[in-house]
Structure formats: structure tokens, C-alpha cells
C-alpha positions in Angstrom: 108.1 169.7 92.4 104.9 168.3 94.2 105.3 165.0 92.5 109.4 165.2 94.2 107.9 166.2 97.1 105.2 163.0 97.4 108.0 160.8 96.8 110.1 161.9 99.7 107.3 161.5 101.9 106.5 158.4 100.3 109.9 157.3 100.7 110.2 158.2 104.3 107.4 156.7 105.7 108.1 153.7 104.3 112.0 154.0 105.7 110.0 154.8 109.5 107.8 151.4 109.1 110.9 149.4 108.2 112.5 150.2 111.7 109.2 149.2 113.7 107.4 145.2 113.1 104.7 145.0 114.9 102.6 141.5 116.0 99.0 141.6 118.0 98.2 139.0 120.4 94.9 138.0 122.7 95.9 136.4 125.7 94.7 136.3 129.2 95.7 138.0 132.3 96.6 135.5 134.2 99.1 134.3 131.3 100.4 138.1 131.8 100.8 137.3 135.2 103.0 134.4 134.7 105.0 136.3 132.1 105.6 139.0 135.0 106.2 136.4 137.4 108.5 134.1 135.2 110.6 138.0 134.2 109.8 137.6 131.0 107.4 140.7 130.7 109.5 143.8 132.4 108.0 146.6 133.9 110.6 149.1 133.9 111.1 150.5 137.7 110.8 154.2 136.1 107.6 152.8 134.9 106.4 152.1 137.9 107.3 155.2 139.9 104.5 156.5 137.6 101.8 154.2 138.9 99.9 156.8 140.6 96.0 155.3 140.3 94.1 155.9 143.2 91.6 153.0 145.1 88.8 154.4 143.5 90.5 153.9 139.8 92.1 150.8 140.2 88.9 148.8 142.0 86.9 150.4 138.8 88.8 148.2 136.8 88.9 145.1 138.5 85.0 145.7 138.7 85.0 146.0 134.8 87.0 142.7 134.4 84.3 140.9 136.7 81.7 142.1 134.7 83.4 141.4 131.3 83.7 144.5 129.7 86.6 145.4 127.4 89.8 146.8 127.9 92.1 148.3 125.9 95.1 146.7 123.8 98.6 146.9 126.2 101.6 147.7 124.4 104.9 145.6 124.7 108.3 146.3 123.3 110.2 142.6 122.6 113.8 142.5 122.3 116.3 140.6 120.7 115.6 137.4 123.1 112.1 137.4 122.7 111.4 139.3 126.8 108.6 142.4 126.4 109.4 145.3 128.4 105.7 147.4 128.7 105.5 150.4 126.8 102.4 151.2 127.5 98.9 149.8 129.7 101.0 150.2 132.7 97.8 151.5 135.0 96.0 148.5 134.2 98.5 145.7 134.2 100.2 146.8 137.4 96.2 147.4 138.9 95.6 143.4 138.2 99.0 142.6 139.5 99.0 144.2 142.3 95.0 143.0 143.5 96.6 139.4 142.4 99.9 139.9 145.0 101.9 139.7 142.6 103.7 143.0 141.9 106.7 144.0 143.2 108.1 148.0 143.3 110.9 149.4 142.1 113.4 148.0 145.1 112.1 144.3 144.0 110.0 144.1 147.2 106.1 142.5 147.3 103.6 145.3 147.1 100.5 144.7 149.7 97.5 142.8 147.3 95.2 146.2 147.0 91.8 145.9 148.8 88.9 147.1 147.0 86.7 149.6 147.3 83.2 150.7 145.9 83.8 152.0 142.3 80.8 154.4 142.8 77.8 155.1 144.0 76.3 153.3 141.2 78.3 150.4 141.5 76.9 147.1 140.1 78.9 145.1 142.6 78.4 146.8 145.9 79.9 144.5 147.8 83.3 143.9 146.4 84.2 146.7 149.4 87.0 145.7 150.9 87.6 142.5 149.0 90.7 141.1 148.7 91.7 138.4 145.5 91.9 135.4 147.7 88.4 136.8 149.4 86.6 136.4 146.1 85.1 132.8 145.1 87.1 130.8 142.7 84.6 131.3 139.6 85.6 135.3 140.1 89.0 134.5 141.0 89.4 132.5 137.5 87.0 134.9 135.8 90.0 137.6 136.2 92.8 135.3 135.3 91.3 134.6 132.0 90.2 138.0 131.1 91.5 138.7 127.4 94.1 141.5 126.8 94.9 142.4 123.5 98.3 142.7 123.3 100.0 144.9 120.4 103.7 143.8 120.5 106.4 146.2 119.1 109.8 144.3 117.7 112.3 147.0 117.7 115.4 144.5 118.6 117.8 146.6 120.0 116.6 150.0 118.9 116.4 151.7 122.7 115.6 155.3 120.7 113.0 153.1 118.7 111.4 151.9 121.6 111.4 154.9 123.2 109.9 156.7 120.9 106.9 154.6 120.8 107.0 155.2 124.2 106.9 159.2 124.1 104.2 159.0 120.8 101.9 156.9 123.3 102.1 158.6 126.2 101.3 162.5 125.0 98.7 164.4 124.3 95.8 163.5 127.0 97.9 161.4 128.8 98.6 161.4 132.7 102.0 161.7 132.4 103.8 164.9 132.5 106.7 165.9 129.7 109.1 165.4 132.2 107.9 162.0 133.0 108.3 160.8 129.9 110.7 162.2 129.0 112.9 160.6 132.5 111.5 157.0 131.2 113.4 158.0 127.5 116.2 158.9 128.9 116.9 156.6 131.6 116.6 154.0 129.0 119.9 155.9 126.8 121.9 157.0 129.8 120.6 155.8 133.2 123.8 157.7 134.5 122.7 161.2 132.8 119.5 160.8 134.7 120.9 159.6 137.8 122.9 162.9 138.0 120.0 165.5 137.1 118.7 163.6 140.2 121.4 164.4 142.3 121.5 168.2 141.0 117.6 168.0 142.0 119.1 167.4 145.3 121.5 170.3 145.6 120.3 172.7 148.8 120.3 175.5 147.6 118.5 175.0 144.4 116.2 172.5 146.0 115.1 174.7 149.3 113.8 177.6 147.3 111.4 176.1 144.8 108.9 175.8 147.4 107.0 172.4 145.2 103.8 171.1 145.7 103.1 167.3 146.7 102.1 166.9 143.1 105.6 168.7 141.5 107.7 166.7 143.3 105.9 163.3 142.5 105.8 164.3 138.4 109.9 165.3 138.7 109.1 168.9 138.5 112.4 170.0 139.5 114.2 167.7 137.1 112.3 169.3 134.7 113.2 172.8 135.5 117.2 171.4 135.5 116.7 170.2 131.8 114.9 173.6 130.9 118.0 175.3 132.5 120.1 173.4 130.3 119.0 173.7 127.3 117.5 177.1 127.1 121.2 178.0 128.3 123.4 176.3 125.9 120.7 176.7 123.1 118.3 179.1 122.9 119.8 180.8 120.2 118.3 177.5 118.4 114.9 177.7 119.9 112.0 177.9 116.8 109.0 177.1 118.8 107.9 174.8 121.7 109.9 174.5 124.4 109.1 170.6 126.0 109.9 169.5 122.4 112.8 171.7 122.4 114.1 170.1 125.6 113.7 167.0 124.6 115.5 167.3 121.8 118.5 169.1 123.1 119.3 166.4 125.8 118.6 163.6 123.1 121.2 165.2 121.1 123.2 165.5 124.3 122.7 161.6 125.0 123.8 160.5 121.5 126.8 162.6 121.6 125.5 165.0 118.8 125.7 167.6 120.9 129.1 168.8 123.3 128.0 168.7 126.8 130.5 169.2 129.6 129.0 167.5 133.1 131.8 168.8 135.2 131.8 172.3 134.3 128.0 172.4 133.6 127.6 170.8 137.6 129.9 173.8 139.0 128.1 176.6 136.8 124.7 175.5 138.2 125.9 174.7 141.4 128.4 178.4 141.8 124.7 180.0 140.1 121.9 178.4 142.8 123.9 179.1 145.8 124.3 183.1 144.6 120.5 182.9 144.0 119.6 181.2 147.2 122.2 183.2 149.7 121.1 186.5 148.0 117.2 186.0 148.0 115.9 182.7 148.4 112.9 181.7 147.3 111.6 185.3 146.6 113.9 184.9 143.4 111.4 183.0 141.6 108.4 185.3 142.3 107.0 188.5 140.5 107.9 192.3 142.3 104.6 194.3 142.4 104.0 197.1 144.8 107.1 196.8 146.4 106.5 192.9 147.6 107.1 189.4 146.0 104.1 187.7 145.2 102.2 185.1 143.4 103.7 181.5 142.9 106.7 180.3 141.1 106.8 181.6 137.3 108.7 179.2 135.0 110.2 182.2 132.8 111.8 184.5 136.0 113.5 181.0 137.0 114.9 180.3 133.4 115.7 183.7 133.0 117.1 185.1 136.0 119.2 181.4 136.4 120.4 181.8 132.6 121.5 185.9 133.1 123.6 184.8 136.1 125.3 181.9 135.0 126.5 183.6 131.8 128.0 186.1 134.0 129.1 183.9 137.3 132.7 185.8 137.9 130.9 188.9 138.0 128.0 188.2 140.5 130.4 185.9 142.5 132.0 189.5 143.2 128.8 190.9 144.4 127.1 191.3 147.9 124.1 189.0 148.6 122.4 192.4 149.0 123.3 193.8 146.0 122.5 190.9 143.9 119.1 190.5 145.6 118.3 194.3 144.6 119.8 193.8 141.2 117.2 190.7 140.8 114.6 192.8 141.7 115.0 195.8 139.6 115.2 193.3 136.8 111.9 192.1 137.5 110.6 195.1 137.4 112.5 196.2 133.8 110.0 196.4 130.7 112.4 194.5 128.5 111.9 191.8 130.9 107.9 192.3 131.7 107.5 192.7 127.8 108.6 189.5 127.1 106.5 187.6 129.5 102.6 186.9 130.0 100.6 185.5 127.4 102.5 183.9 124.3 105.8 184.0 126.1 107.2 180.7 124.7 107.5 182.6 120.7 111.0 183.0 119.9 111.1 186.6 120.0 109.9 186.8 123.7 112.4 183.6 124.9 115.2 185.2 123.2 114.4 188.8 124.2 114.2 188.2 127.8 117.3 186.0 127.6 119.2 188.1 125.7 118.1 191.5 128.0 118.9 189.0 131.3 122.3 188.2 130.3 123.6 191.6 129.5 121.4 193.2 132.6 123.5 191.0 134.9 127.0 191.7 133.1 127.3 194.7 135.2 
């Protein structure tokens, strides 16, 4: 049996490897630069809505080019006609780009060159503050063009879930990005239109006027991430094992590649017919705890999926209800044990997602 089971393995990893060739490169900067220039190295514009270093970061490492210290391998997905689409390194290539004047944002338009500023206190070039490229002598000018870049260069062809998922494996676990970032880059790149709508549901008033997000939610797509939770915890949780980002993932992958029925029509008027009960009953209270007879603390993840999952299984019943009935009805829920006991600590274990969910949707049935 173990000597079966070593050969499976054996036999899968070898089957993975065979979809992924891989080729490593040194080359300079400014030989990047003309590959961006000449469109023959693509920086996806989802990419580069996730280009979030500040001055400080970005002038750090410019500074560590001009001094020659080494920076880490970029990663490059080539395609059939021999183009790279980055993968992953975006921080740095688009920090040398842009101090060049040479990027350009998502619309195709010139980005400013970036000025810099003093790395630190402890900087060993103080007075690179406030220089621009063209400000620095042509020895310093050159001495970033012909920096050397590893370059590690993925050949997946026309495997978009390949690439993708070189992608996702790169950009988790200590990374800046959130789940939902990546996971918008993933699946922009299988359905641009799939992604296009979650957008325009992230738009909806009244789901979008009640979450109340933070600078930093809405810049990291945390409402399009609560619209993919909503999804797939409601059309299957019964599935869920543990995890829930995975999870997500998963289900809308499955979704994307047609392994999974997904109606957008109806699944746009249930979440459409749900929000607006939520928001014209209670608002943004909705989302919060019920202690001592008052709302407070911030938004908690599992009253949103939960309370947004027990309505829309039973939407023809609420529809029928009073906004002030259905905002006491949400708030005696909150206050249930079979709701409470299935949150805190450890709420993401199957038994507490699909006890709450399960209590929710019969709580709200009558």
C-alpha cells in the first residue's frame, strides 16, 4: 500500500512539472525597460491597481540599485508568441519604471517620474532627496539601467489557470496582497466579465452604503470579497471542510470553468431583492453585534454572511415583512445562543459555519 501510494505521488508530481517549463535569465533593467516600452513585457492593469509602495519604499530601492546590492529574481509568465506578462516583482519593476518615466497606469496614461526621498535616517546617500532620474549624473543614470535582474521565466503557453496559479502560489503567505486581490488578478484573467460584474454588485447602494469601509478595505477590494464569500457560502456551504479564502476560491473557479451551475441573473436579483431588505430595515447596524440593548463594535464577517445567507434563502417571506419587523427580527437573532455559539474564536470549523447557517436560515423562515 505505501509503495502504491509513493507511486501516485511520484506520478503526480511529475504530471504537475510537465505543465510548467521554466528558463532563468540575467539581464539588466534598462533592457526591462525597453521590453515594457517596446509591449513586449505586460504588466497586467489589475497588476498595477496593486502597486501600493509608498515614497519611502520605493526611493529604498532605487537607493539599493545605486549602491549595488542585490535584488531578488522577477517572475515572468511567456506565452505562445514569446511576450512575458509579470507574475511576480511587480513593486520593484514598476518602482524603476516609474522613477525612469516610463510607466504608464491602468488607463494607458504616463505616470509622473517619482521624486525621491531619504530612505532613512541612516541613509548612505542623503542627498538623493528629491532627485529626479534626469537630475542624477549620467554614470548613476547608467548605473540603474544596467543593474542585473534575475529573471525566472514561466512557459505555460496558453495555460491562463497555469499561470495563474503561479501567480496565487507566489503571492501568499507573507505577501502584501490580500486573498481577495489575488484572487481578482486570477480571475480577471478566466472571465474579465465575471469580475467586471462582482464590481458592479460592489456598487449596488444599498449593499455598498452600509458596510461603512475603511480607506484600506476599499483599496484591497474588501467588498468584492465579502460578494464572493456571499456566494459561495450560500450556494455551498453544505461543501465547506475547512478554510474558507481557499473555499472561495475554489467555488468561483469551479464557477469560471463551468464545473459548477451558476445563474448571474437570478443570483443578481437574490442579492440585490436581499441588500435592499437589509439596508431599508436597519442599515448599517445589520452588520454589528447587539449588547446591552445597542449595536456596537465594527463590522463582523460571520453576522454579514450569516444574516445575508438566512434572508436570501427566505426572500418571499421577508419581502412580506415590515422594515421594523425585520430589523427586530435581526436583532433577536443576534442575540440567539445558536447563533452566539457558533461564533468567536474557531468560528471558520465546519460545525460552527454550518450551525449558524443552518440556525439563520430556518430563524428567518418565519
Amino acid at each position: 500500500m505505501l509503495k502504491d501510494k509513493r507511486q501516485r505521488i511520484d506520478d503526480e508530481i511529475a504530471g504537475g512539472r510537465n505543465e510548467i517549463r521554466t528558463d532563468k535569465l540575467d539581464i539588466s533593467f534598462g533592457e526591462i525597460a525597453n521590453l515594457y516600452e517596446n509591449k513586449e513585457l505586460i504588466i497586467s492593469p489589475e497588476y498595477q491597481r496593486l502597486f501600493r509602495w509608498h515614497p519611502t519604499q520605493k526611493s529604498r530601492f532605487i537607493e539599493s540599485i545605486l549602491l549595488g546590492i542585490p535584488t531578488p529574481a522577477i517572475f515572468v509568465a511567456e506565452d505562445e508568441s514569446g511576450v512575458w506578462e509579470l507574475v511576480d516583482g511587480l513593486q520593484r519593476v514598476s518602482t524603476v519604471l516609474e522613477f525612469m518615466g516610463l510607466l504608464k497606469n491602468a488607463d494607458g496614461d504616463q505616470v509622473p517620474p517619482s521624486r525621491l526621498v531619504k530612505a532613512s535616517r541612516k541613509s548612505q546617500i542623503p542627498s538623493i532627496e528629491g532627485a529626479l532620474f534626469d537630475d542624477l549624473s549620467l554614470k548613476s543614470r547608467l548605473s540603474v539601467k544596467r543593474a542585473g535582474c534575475r529573471v525566472e521565466v514561466i512557459k505555460t503557453g496558453s495555460k491562463q489557470r497555469m499561470k495563474y496559479e503561479v501567480f496565487e502560489r507566489l503571492n501568499t503567505g507573507g505577501s502584501e496582497l490580500t486573498e481577495q486581490e489575488v484572487r481578482n488578478c486570477i480571475f480577471r484573467a478566466m472571465n474579465p466579465y465575471f469580475v467586471d460584474w462582482v464590481e458592479k454588485l460592489s456598487q449596488f447602494t444599498p449593499f455598498s452604503d452600509n458596510l461603512c469601509l475603511s480607506e484600506y478595505q476599499k483599496n484591497t477590494m474588501f467588498d468584492r470579497g465579502l460578494i464572493l464569500r456571499y456566494f459561495a457560502i450560500k450556494n455551498a456551504y453544505a461543501e465547506f471542510e475547512h478554510d474558507v479564502e481557499p473555499f472561495i476560491t475554489d467555488y468561483v473557479r469551479d464557477v469560471l470553468e463551468e464545473n459548477r451551475e451558476f445563474n448571474k441573473d437570478y443570483e443578481e436579483a437574490l442579492f440585490k431583492q436581499t441588500f435592499q431588505c437589509i439596508s431599508a430595515a436597519i442599515g448599517e447596524d445589520a452588520w454589528r453585534h447587539f449588547r446591552d440593548g445597542k449595536h456596537k463594535g465594527a463590522f463582523s464577517v460571520y453576522i454579514f454572511e450569516t444574516i445575508s445567507i438566512g434572508l436570501a434563502a427566505n426572500i418571499d417571506f421577508v419581502r412580506g415583512l415590515s422594515g421594523d419587523v425585520l430589523c427586530r427580527k435581526i436583532i433577536k437573532f443576534k442575540q440567539e445562543p445558536k447563533f452566539l455559539d457558533n461564533t468567536g474564536p474557531g468560528a471558520n470549523v465546519k460545525s460552527k459555519l454550518r450551525g449558524r447557517l443552518g440556525f439563520a436560515q430556518s430563524f428567518f423562515s418565519k
